[in-house]
C-alpha positions in Angstrom: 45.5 246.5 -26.2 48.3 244.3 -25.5 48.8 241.3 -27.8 51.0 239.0 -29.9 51.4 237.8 -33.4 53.3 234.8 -32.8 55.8 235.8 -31.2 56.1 239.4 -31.9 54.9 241.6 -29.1 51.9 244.0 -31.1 52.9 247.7 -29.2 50.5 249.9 -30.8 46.7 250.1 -29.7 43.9 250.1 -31.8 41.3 252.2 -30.6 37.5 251.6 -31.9 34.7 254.3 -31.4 32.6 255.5 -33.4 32.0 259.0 -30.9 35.0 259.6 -29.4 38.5 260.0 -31.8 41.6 259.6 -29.1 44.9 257.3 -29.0 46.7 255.6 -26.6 50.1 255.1 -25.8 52.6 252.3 -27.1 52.5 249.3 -25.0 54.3 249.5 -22.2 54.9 245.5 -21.6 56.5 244.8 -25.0 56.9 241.1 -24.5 54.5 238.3 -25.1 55.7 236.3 -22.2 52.3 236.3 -20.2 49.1 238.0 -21.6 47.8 241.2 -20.2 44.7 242.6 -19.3 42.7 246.9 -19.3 40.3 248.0 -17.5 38.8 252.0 -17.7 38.9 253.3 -14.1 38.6 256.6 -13.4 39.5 257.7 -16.5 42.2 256.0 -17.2 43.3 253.0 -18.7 45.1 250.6 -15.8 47.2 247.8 -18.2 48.3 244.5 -15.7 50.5 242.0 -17.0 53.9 241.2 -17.8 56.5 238.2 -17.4 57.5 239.5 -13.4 57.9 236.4 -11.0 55.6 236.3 -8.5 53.7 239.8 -9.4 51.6 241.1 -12.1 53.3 244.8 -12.9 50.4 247.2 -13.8 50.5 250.4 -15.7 48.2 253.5 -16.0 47.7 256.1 -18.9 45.1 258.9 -20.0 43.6 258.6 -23.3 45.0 260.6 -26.0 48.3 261.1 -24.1 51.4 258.9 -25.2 52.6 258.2 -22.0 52.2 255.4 -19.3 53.4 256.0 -15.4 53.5 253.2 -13.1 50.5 251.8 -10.8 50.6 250.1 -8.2 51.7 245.9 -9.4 49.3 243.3 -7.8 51.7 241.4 -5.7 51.3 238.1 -7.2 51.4 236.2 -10.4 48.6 236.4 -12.8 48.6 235.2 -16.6 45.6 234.9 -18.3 43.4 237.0 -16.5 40.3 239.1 -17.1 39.4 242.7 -15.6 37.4 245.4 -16.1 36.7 248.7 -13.6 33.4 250.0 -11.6 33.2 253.8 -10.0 34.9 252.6 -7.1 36.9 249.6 -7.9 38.9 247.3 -9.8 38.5 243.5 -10.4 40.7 241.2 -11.5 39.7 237.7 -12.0 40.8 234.3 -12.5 44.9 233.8 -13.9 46.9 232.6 -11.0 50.2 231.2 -11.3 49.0 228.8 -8.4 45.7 227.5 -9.5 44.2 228.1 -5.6 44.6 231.6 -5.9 42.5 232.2 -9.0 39.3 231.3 -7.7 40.1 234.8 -5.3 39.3 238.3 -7.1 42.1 240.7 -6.1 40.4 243.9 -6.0 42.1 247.7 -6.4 39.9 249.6 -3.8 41.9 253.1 -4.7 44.4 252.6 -2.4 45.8 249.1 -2.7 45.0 245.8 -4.1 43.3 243.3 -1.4 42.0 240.2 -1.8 38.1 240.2 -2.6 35.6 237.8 -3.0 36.3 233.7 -3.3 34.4 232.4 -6.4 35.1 228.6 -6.2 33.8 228.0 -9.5 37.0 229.7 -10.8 39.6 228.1 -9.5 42.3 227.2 -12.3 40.3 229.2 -14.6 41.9 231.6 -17.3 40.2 234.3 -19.0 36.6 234.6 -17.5 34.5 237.5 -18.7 34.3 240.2 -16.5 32.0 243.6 -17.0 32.2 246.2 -14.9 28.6 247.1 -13.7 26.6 250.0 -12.0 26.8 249.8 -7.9 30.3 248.6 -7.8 29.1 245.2 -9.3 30.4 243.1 -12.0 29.5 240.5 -13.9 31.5 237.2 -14.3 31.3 234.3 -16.8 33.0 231.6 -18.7 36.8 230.6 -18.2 39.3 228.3 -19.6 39.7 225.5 -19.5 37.0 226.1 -22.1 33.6 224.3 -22.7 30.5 225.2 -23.8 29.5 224.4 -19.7 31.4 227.0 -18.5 29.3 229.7 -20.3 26.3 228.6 -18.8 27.9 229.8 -15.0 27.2 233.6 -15.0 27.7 235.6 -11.2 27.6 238.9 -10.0 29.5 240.0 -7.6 29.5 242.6 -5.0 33.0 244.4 -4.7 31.7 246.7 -1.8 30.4 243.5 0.4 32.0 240.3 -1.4 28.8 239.4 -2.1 28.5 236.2 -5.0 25.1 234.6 -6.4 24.7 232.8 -9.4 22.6 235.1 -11.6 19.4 233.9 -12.6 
């Protein structure tokens, strides 16, 4: 969802499954200016991104339905982020405009977007992994600047407790 060629924004998405046949609507960014981000959350798809000074605008849409209605944005700047949703939550990492602010996970908790966990190792990151996992956990790894290093660092974290270990 959400991409460029060059410099052409890329509004349609392509949808692979090989159980379930649905579409979804055009992009509702259309620009290429800073890179966006899904994640499936109580089913729906919640798009974040967009060239907004100092927030990330964030949409919401139901499969197979061609519209998108607004959600709340996350009050500050992300680019290059990562996301991806649990039963009760979603988690945005790494991406801030201001480097000292990506190391914190900014969390949807169904009502508003708070500030969760601090993962040090993220700081000035861009585009870290993130899988959404059972018990309101998720899985973080990798990040830009990119090395083969990074890949090695893999965390869960806790989005009910702001838990973080390094997993083993």
């Amino acid at each position: 969802m959400s991409g460029c060629t060059g410099p052409t924004a890329e509004l349609e998405a392509e949808v692979y499954s090989e159980s379930v046949n649905f579409t979804v609507a055009e992009d509702p960014l259309k620009d290429c200016g800073v890179r966006s981000s899904a994640a499936y959350f109580n089913g729906e798809i919640v798009l974040c991104g967009g060239d907004s000074p100092g927030e990330t605008r964030c949409f919401s849409t139901v499969p197979g339905t061609d519209t998108w209605k607004d959600f709340p944005n996350i009050q500050e700047e992300r680019r290059f982020f990562s996301m991806d949703g649990t039963a009760n939550f979603i988690a945005v990492v790494g991406g801030a405009a201001d480097a000292d602010k990506s190391k914190v996970v900014k969390v949807w908790n169904k009502e508003s977007w708070i500030d969760g966990p601090v993962m040090e190792e993220f700081r000035g990151k861009d585009y870290p992994a993130v899988i959404g996992l059972d018990n309101d956990m998720i899985m973080v790894t990798g990040g830009g600047p990119f090395s083969l290093a990074g890949l090695a660092d893999v965390f869960l974290v806790d989005l009910k407790t702001s838990g973080v270990v390094r997993a083993p």
